[in-house]
C-alpha positions in Angstrom: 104.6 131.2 15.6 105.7 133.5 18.4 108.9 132.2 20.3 109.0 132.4 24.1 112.8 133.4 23.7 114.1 137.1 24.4 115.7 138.8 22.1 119.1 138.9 23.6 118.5 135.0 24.3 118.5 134.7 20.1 121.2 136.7 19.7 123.6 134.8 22.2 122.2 131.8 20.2 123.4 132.9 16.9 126.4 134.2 18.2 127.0 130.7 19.8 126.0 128.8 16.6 128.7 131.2 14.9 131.1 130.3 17.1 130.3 126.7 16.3 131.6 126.9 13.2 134.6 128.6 13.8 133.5 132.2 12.6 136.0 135.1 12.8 135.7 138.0 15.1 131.6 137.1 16.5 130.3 140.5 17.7 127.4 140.9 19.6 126.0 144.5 19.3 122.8 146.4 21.6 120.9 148.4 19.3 118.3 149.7 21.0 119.2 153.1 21.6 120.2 153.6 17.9 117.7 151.6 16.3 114.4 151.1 15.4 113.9 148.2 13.8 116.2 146.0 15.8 117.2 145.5 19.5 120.3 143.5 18.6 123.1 142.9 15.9 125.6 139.8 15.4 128.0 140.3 13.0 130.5 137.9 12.2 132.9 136.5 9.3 133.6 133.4 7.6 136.8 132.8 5.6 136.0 131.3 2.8 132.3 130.5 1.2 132.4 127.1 2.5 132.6 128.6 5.8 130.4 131.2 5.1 127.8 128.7 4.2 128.4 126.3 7.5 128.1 129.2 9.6 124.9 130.4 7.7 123.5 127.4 8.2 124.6 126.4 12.1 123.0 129.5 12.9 119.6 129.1 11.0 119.2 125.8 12.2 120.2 126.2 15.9 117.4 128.9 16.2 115.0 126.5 14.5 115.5 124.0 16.9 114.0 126.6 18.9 111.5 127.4 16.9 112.4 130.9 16.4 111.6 131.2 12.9 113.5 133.8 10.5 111.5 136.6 9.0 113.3 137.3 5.8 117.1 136.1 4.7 119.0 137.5 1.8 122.3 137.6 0.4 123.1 134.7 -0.9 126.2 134.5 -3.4 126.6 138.0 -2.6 129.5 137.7 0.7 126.7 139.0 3.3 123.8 136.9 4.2 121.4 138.7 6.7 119.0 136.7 8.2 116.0 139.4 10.3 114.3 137.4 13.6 112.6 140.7 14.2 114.3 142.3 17.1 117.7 140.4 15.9 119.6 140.7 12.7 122.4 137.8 11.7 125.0 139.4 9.5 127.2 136.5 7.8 130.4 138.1 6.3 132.9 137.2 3.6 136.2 139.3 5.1 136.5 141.9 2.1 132.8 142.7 2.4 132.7 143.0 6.0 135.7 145.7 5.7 134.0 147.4 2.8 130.4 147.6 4.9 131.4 148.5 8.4 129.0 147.5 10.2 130.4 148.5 13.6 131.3 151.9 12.0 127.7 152.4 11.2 126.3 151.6 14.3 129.1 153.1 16.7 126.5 153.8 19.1 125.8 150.5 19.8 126.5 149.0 23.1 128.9 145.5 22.5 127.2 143.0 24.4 130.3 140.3 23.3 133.0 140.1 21.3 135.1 136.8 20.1 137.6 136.8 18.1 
């Protein structure tokens, strides 16, 4: 199924849903310029995996109600779930893997769309 939302429109979505669930530090990233495989990033933390998992979740279910269906998910157990829509990729982080990854760092030529922390 092909969803009549734009990309940026998911990614506010699952930066929303985060949010919803009290995630830590919600970052909204513009890849295009960097990236080929994505237009946006949203990276965010949970504190614990019970958080972790709500957040997971809110977000997965939020964009299902929407019927934008996700492509592949992995991670789980591991303290970074990723969940691929495509042109948008959820990153779900446990605080000590989301130091040890840096995401941001990686893509540093990304544009922040948003920021919550």
């Amino acid at each position: 199924m092909v969803t009549a939302l734009a990309p940026e429109e998911i990614a506010r979505i699952a930066a929303e849903a985060a949010t919803e669930k009290q995630a830590i530090d919600v970052v909204l990233l513009d890849v295009r310029k960097s990236c080929t495989f994505a237009d946006f990033f949203v990276v965010c933390t949970g504190d614990n995996d019970r958080q972790i998992a709500a957040i997971w979740e809110e977000i997965l279910d939020m964009l299902r109600l929407r019927d934008v269906q996700v492509l592949h998910k992995e991670g789980a157990g591991s303290g970074w779930l990723l969940a691929d829509y495509g042109s948008v990729v959820v990153h779900v982080f446990a605080p000590e893997e989301r130091e040890y990854y840096q995401i941001e760092s990686l893509w540093k030529d990304a544009i922040p769309v948003l920021r919550i922390q």
